[in-house]
C-alpha positions as CSV (number, residue, x, y, z in Angstrom):
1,X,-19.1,9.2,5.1
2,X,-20.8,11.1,2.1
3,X,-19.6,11.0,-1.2
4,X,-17.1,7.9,-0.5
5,X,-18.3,5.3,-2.6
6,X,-18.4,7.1,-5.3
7,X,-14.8,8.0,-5.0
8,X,-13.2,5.0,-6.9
9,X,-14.7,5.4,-9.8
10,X,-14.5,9.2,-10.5
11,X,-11.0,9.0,-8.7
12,X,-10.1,6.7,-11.9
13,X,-11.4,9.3,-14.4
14,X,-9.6,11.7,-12.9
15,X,-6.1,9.7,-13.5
16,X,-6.9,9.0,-16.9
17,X,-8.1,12.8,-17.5
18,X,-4.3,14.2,-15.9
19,X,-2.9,11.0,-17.7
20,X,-4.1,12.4,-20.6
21,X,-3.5,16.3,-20.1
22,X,0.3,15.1,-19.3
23,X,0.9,14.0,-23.1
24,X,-0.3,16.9,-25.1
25,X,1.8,19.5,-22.2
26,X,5.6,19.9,-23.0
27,X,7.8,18.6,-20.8
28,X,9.3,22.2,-19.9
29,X,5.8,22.9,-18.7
30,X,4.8,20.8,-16.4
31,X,5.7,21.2,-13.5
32,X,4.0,24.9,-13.5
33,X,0.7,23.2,-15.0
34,X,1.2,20.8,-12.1
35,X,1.4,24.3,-9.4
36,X,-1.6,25.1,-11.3
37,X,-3.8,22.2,-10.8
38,X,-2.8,21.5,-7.1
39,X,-3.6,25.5,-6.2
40,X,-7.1,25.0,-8.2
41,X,-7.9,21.5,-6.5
42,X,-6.5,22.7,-3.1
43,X,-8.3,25.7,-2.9
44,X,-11.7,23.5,-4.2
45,X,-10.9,21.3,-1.4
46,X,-11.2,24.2,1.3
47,X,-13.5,25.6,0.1
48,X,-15.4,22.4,0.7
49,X,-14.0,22.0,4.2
50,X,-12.0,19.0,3.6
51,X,-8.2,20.2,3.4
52,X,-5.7,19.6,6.4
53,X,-2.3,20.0,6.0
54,X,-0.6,16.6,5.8
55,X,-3.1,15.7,3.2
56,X,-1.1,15.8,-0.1
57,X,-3.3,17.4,-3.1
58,X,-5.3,15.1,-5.5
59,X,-2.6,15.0,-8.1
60,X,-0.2,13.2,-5.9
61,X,-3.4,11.1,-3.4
62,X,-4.0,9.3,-7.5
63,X,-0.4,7.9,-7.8
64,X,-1.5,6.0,-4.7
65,X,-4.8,5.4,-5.2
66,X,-8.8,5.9,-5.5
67,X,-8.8,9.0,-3.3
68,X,-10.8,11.6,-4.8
69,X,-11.6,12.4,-1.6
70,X,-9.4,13.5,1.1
71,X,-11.6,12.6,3.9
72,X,-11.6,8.7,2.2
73,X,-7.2,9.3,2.0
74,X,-7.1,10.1,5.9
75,X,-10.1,7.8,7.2
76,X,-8.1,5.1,5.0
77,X,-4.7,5.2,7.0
78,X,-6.3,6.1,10.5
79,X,-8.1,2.8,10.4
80,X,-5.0,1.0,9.3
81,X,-3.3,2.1,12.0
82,X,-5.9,1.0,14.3
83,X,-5.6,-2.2,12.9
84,X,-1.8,-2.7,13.5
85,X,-2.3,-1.4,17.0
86,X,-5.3,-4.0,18.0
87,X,-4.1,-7.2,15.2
88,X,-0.6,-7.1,15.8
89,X,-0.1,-5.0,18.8
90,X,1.8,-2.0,17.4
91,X,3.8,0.2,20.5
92,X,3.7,3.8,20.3
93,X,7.6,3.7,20.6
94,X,8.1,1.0,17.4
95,X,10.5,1.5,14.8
96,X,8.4,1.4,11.7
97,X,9.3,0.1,8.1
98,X,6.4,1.6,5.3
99,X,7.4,-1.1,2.3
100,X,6.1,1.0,-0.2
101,X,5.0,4.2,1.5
102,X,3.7,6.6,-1.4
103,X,3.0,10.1,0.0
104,X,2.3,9.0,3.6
105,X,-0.6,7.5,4.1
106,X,-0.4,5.5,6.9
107,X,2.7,7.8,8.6
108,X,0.7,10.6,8.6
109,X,-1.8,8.4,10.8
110,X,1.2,7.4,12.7
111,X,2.3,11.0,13.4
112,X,-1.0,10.7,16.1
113,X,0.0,7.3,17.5
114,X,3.9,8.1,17.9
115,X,5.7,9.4,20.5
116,X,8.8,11.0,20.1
117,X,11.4,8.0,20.6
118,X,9.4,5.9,17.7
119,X,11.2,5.9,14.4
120,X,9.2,5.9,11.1
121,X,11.0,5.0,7.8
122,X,9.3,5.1,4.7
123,X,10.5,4.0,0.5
124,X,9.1,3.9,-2.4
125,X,9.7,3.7,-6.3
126,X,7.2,6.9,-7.5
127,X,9.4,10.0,-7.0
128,X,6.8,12.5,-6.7
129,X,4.8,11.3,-3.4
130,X,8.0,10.9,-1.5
131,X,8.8,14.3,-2.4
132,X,5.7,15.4,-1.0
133,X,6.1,13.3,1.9
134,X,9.6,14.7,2.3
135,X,8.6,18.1,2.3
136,X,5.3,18.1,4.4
137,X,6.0,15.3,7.0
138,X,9.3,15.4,7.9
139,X,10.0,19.2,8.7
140,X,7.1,18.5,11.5
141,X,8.1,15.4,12.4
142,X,11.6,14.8,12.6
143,X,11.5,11.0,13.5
144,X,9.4,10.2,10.1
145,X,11.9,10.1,6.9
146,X,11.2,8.6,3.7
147,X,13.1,8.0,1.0
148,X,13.2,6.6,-3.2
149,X,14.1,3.2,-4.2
150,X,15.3,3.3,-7.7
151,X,13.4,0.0,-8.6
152,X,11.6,-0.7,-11.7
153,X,8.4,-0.5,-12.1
154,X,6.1,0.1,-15.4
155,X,3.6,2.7,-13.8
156,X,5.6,4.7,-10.9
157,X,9.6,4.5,-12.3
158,X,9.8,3.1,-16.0
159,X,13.6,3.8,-15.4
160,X,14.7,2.2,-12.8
161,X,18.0,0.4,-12.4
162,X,16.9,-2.4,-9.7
163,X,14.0,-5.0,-10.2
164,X,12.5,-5.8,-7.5
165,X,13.7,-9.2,-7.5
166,X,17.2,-8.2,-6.7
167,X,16.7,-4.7,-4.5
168,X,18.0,-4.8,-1.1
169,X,16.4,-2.9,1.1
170,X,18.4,0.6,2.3
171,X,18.4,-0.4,6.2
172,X,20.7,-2.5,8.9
173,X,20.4,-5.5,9.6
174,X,18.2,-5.8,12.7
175,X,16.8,-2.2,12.6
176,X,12.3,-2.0,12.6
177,X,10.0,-3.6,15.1
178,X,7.1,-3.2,12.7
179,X,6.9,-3.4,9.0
180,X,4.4,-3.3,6.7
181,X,3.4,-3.9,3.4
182,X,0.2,-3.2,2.2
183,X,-1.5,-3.9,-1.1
184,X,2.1,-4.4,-2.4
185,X,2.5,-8.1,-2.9
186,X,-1.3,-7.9,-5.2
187,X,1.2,-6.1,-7.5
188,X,4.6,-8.4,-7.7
189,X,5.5,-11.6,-9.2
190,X,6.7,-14.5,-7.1
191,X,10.3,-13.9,-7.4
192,X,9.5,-10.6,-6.4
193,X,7.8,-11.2,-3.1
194,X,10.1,-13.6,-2.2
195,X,12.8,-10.9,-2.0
196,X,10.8,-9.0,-0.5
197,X,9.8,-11.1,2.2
198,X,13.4,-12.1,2.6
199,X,14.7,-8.4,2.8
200,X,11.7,-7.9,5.1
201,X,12.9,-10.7,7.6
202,X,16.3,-9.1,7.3
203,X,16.1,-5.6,8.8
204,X,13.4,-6.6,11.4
205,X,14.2,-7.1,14.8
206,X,13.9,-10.7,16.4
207,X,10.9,-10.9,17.5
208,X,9.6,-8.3,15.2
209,X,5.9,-8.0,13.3
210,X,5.6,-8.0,9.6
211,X,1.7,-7.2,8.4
212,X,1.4,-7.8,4.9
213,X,-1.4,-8.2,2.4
214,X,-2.3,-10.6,0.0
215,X,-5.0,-12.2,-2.1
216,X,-4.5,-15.5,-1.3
217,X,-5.7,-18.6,-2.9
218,X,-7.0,-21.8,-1.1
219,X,-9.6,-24.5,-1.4
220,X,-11.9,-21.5,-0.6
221,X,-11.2,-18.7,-2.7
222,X,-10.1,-20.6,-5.9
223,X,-13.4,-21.8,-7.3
224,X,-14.7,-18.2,-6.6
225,X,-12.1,-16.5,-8.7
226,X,-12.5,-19.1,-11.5
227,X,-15.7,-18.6,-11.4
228,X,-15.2,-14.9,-12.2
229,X,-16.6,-13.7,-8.6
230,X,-13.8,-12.1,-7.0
231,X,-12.9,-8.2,-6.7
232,X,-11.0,-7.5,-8.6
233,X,-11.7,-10.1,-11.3
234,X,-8.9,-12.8,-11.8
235,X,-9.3,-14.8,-14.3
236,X,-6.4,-15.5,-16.0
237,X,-3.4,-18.1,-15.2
238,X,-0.2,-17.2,-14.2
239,X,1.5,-20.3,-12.9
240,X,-0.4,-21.1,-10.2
241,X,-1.1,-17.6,-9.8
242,X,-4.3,-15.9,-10.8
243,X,-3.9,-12.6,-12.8
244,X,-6.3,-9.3,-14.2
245,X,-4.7,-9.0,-17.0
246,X,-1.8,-11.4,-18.6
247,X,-0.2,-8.4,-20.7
248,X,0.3,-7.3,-17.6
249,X,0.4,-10.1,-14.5
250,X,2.1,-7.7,-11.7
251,X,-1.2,-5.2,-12.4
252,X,-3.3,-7.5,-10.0
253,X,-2.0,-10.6,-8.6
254,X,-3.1,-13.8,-6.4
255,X,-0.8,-16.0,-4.9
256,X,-1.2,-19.6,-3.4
257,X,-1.8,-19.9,0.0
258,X,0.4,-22.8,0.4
259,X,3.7,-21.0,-1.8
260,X,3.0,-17.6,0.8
261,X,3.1,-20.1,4.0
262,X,6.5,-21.9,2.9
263,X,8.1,-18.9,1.4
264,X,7.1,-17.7,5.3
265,X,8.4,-20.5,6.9
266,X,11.8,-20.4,4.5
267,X,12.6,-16.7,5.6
268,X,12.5,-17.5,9.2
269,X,9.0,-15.8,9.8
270,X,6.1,-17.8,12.1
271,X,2.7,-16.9,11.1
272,X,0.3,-15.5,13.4
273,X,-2.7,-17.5,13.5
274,X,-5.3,-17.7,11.5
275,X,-4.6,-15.4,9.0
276,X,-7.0,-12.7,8.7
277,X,-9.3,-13.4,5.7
278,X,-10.4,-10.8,3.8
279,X,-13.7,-10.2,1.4
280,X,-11.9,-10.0,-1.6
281,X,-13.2,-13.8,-2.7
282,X,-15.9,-14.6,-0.1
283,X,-17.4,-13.1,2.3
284,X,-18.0,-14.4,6.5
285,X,-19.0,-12.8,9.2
286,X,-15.6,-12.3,10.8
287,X,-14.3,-10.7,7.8
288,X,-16.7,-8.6,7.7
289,X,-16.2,-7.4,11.1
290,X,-12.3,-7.0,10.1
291,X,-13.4,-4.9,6.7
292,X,-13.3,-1.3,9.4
293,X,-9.3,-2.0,9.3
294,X,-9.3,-1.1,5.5
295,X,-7.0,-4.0,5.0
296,X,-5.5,-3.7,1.1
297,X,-7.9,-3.5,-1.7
298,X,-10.4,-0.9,-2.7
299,X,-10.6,1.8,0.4
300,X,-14.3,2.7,-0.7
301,X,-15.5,-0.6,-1.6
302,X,-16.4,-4.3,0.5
303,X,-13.2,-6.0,-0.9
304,X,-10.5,-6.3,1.6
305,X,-7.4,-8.2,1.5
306,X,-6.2,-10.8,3.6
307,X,-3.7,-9.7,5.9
308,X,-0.4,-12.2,7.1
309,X,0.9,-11.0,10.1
310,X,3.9,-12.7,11.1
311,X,6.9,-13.0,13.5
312,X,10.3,-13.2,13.3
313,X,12.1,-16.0,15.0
């Protein structure tokens, strides 16, 4: 796909650039500079060929992630889905749980899988993509909702009430055949995962799927990252964690191996064998094969995450 791999780094100069253009704008302004720049960049877009409807505009696709380019944003969560359906067997009826759903991603993937009688639910901390989400998806698809979680966090809700160490999730008991969780737990500290891996176990079904993604750390990956040789770059301690940045450990995260198989095994969850190794630290033939899913990491770039898919018993 042209002009793909270029997208992660201009798509970070662009943040910085609206990042930037955000402080020296009033407050009272805003939100009409912000009509502004998504008319200008829509209308760029068609003119290029690449708009479609239930793609949000670039201002809101960068609170997600690298995607410059809409064609990367929707290529991204199509192959996703494909990887639920043929790694963990996803049923075009499932009731879904998107831990963490920003504008849509994957439901707007979903909205081609789904038949009517599946139920998609959707939360997140950033505001703005969920409004999007809100007001784009769910008038045409009635069975996709999404909703905020007023959780903490230093880049999407500064002011949020919850941490995600304490948040319950807003659903029943019993309620989602299917969750997922996708290049979340790279950003949470331990005692954040664990709640939500416990919360996860919760509202899923028995016999329900979890798909999550992780950097995980083992005999295998360790010396690479030490070494400096991993994408992203890890280099610091954190516990036994391995961290970008130690001002700011939840910015990029690696977890043991070992601590995500007995936090597993504690909330009731059986692992689906193997686990699905990603290129993130090293790089094999089968994980190779398994980079088309666009598992975690970079969408543009050979460092997938590896993906836990589990059960619960």
């Amino acid at each position: 796909m042209a002009g793909t791999h270029i997208a992660e780094t201009t798509s970070k100069v662009s943040g910085y650039v609206i990042g930037a253009v955000k402080k020296v704008i009033p407050a009272s302004a805003q939100p009409g500079a912000a009509r502004v720049f998504d008319k200008a960049t829509n209308l760029a877009e068609s003119a290029l060929g690449w708009r479609e409807e239930l793609t949000p505009p670039l201002r809101i696709r960068l609170h997600i992630g690298p995607f410059l380019d809409p064609r990367l944003y929707r290529f991204a969560g199509e192959r996703n889905v494909e990887g639920f359906r043929e790694l963990a067997g996803l049923k075009p009826d499932a009731a879904f749980l998107d831990i963490a759903c920003g504008c849509g991603r994957v439901a707007r993937a979903l909205t081609k899988y789904f038949d009517p009688t599946a139920g998609y639910e959707g939360f997140d901390a950033a505001r703005k993509p969920v409004e999007w989400a809100q007001s784009m998806i769910t008038p045409k698809f009635p069975n996709f909702h999404f909703r905020t979680a007023d959780t903490f966090n230093k880049r999407y809700n500064p002011t949020g009430k919850t941490g995600a160490a304490d948040l319950i999730f807003p659903y029943s008991d019993n309620t989602f055949d299917f969750a997922f969780a996708g290049s979340l737990y790279t950003h949470m500290l331990p005692e954040e995962v664990e709640n939500f891996v416990s919360e996860t176990k919760r509202v899923l079904k028995p016999g329900g799927t979890t798909f999550a993604t992780f950097c995980l750390l083992n005999e295998r990956t360790l010396p690479i990252v030490d070494a400096g040789k991993s994408m992203p770059r890890l280099i610091y301690k954190y516990g036994e964690c391995r961290v970008r940045t130690t001002e700011d450990p939840a910015h990029f995260i690696a977890h043991p191996e070992s601590w995500v198989r007995s936090l597993y095994e504690k909330a009731g969850l059986s692992i689906v064998e193997p686990i699905i190794r990603g290129t993130w630290a090293e790089t094999t033939p089968r994980s190779s094969e398994l980079e088309k899913y666009r598992l975690g990491g970079s969408p543009s770039k050979h460092a997938s995450q590896d993906a836990v898919i589990a059960v619960k018993r």
